[in-house]
C-alpha positions as CSV (number, residue, x, y, z in Angstrom):
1,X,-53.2,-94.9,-8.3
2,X,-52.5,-97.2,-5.1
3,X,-49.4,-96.7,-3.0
4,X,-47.4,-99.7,-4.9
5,X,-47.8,-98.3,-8.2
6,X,-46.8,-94.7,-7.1
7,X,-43.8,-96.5,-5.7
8,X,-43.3,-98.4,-8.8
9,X,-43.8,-95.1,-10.4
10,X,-40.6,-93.8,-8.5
11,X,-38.4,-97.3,-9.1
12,X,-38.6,-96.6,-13.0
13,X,-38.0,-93.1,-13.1
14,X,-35.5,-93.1,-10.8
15,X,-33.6,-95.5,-12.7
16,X,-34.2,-93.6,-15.6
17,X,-33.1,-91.0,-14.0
18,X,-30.0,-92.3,-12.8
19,X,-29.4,-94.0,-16.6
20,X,-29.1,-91.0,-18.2
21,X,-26.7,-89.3,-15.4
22,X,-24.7,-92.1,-15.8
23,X,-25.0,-91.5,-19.8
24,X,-24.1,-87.8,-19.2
25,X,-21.8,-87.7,-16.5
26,X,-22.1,-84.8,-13.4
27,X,-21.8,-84.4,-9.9
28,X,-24.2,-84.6,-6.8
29,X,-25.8,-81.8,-7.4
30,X,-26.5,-82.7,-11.7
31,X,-27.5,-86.0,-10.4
32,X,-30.4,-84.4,-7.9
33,X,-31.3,-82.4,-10.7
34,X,-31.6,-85.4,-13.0
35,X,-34.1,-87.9,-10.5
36,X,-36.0,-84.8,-9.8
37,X,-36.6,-84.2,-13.5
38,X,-37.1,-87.9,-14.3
39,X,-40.0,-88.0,-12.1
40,X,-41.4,-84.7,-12.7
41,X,-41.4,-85.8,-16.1
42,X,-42.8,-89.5,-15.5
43,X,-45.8,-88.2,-13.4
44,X,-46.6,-85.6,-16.6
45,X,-46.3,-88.2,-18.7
46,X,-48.3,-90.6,-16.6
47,X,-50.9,-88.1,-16.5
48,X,-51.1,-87.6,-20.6
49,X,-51.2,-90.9,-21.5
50,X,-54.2,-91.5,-18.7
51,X,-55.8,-88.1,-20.0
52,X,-55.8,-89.4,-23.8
53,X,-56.7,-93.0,-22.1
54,X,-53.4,-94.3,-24.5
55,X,-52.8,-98.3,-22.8
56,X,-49.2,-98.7,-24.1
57,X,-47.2,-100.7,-21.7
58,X,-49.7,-100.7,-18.8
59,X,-48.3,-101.3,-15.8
60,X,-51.7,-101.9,-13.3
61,X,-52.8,-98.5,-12.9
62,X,-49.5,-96.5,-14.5
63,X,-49.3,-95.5,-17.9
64,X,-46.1,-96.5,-18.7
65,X,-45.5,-96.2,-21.9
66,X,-46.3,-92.5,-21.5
67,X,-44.5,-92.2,-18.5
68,X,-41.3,-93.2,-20.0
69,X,-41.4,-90.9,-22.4
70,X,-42.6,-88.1,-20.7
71,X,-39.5,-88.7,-18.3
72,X,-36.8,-88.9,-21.4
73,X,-38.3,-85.9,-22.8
74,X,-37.7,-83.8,-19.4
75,X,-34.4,-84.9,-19.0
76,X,-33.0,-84.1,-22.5
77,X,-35.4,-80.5,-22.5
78,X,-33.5,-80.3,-18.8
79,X,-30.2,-81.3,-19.3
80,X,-30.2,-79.0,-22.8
81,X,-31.3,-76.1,-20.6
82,X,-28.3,-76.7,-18.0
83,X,-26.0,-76.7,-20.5
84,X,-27.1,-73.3,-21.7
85,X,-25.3,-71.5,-18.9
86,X,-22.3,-73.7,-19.2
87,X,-21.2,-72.1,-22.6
């Protein structure tokens, strides 16, 4: 991946990120939680869809397609687990 794309990379998740924060409401510290598992979850999904060489919605060299859905799958699996302590 070339610097652009890894910066790309970080533009979508973090506005996924920030999305579904604004979706599910929080503080600073929920909202920290939330980019940090938007892009841990964008670069595992990046990495899947480039491992099964899956092309859906290319972006250069970033596998979005994958990407996007690795990073909504973190953040509902993390947000489900934070609320586990709430209750």
């Amino acid at each position: 991946m070339t610097i652009p794309s890894i910066f790309y990379s970080f533009l979508v998740a973090s506005f996924l990120g920030s999305a579904f924060h604004f979706w599910k409401g929080g503080g600073g510290g929920r909202f920290l939680l939330m980019m940090i598992l938007s892009w841990v979850g964008f670069f595992l999904g990046h990495l899947t869809g480039a491992s099964w060489d899956v092309q859906i919605l290319m972006i250069g060299p970033v596998f979005g397609g994958f990407g996007v859905l690795g990073s909504l799958l973190v953040l509902i699996l993390g947000n489900w687990i934070s609320q586990l302590d709430d209750s």
